[in-house]
N, C-alpha and C positions, 0 to 999 in steps of 0.2 A: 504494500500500500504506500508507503514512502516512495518508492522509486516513481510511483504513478503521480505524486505528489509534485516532486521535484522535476519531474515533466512538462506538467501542466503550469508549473510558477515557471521556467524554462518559457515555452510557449510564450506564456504572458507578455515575460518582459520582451521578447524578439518583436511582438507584436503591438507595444507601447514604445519600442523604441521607432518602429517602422512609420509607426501614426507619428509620433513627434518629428523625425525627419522629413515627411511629405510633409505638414504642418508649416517647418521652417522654409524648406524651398517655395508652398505655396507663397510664403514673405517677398519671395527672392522675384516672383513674376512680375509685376509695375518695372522695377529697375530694371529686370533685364530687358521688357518689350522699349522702355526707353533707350538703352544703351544703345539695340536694333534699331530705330527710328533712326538714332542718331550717324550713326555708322552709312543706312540710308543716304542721308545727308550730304554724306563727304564723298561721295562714290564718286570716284574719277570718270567724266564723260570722255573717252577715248575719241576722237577725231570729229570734235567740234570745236573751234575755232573760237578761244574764249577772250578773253581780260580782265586783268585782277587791279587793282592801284594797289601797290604792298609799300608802306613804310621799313625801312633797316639802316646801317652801316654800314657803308664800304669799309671793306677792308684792305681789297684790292685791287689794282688795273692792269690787265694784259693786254697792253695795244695789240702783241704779234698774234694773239691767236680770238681778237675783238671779244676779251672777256672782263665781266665785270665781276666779282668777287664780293657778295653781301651775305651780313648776318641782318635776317628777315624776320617778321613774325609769321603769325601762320595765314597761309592763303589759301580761302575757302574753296573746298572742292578739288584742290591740288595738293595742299603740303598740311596735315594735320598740326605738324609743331611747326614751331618755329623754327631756324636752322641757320649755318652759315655754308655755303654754296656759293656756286659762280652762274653766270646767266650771258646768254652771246648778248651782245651788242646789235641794235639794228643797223646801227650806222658809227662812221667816226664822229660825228656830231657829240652823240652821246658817249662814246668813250670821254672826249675831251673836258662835258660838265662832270665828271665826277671825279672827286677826291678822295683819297684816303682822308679815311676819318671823319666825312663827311655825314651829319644824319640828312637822308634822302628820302624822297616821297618816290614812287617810281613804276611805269606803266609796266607790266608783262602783260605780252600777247601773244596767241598762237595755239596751235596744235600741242596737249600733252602726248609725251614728252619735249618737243619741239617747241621753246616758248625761247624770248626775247623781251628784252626793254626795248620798248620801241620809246620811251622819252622819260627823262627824268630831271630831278626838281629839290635842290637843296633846300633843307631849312635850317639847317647848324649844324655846328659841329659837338663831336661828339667827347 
């Protein structure tokens, strides 16, 4: 009779532990159907022709290979963080306003992965 006992309390607890865990993850659904929305969100449109305005730092200038070198914030639909990267040049125009060190306001445009400042816009430095 004991063995049948310690079966059934066995049982029990597998069975209050089960409830309690569905129970918690039940918690866990709002957050996660948001984190999904959000994820949604950011999905990279592949080969549609966008434009972001992203403020950052230069940090650096590559006239030989028309590269400009920024630490960015993040640009929606592209780049989830922020980051520091380099970006082609459209033109020597825009190589020329930018400065190391400079804080910059600054257009990309184009096809992801394929994007460019096509114009950018000192506001200080950094």
């Amino acid at each position: 009779m004991r063995l049948w006992r310690a079966v059934i309390l066995l049982n029990l607890a597998v069975g209050v532990g089960l409830l309690l865990g569905w129970l918690a993850w039940g918690q866990q659904i709002p957050r996660l159907e948001q984190q999904l929305r959000d994820a949604q969100q950011r999905v990279l449109l592949v080969g549609v022709e966008r434009t972001w305005v992203v403020s950052g730092v230069v940090r650096a200038v590559i006239p030989e290979t028309q590269l400009i070198v920024v630490t960015h914030e993040e640009i929606p639909g592209y780049m989830p963080a922020g980051m520091t990267m380099g970006f082609k040049a459209a033109s020597t125009k825009v190589l020329e306003q930018a400065r190391v060190g400079d804080v910059v306001k600054f257009i990309l445009k184009g096809v992801p992965p394929d994007v460019e400042i096509t114009d950018i816009e000192r506001e200080g430095k950094s």
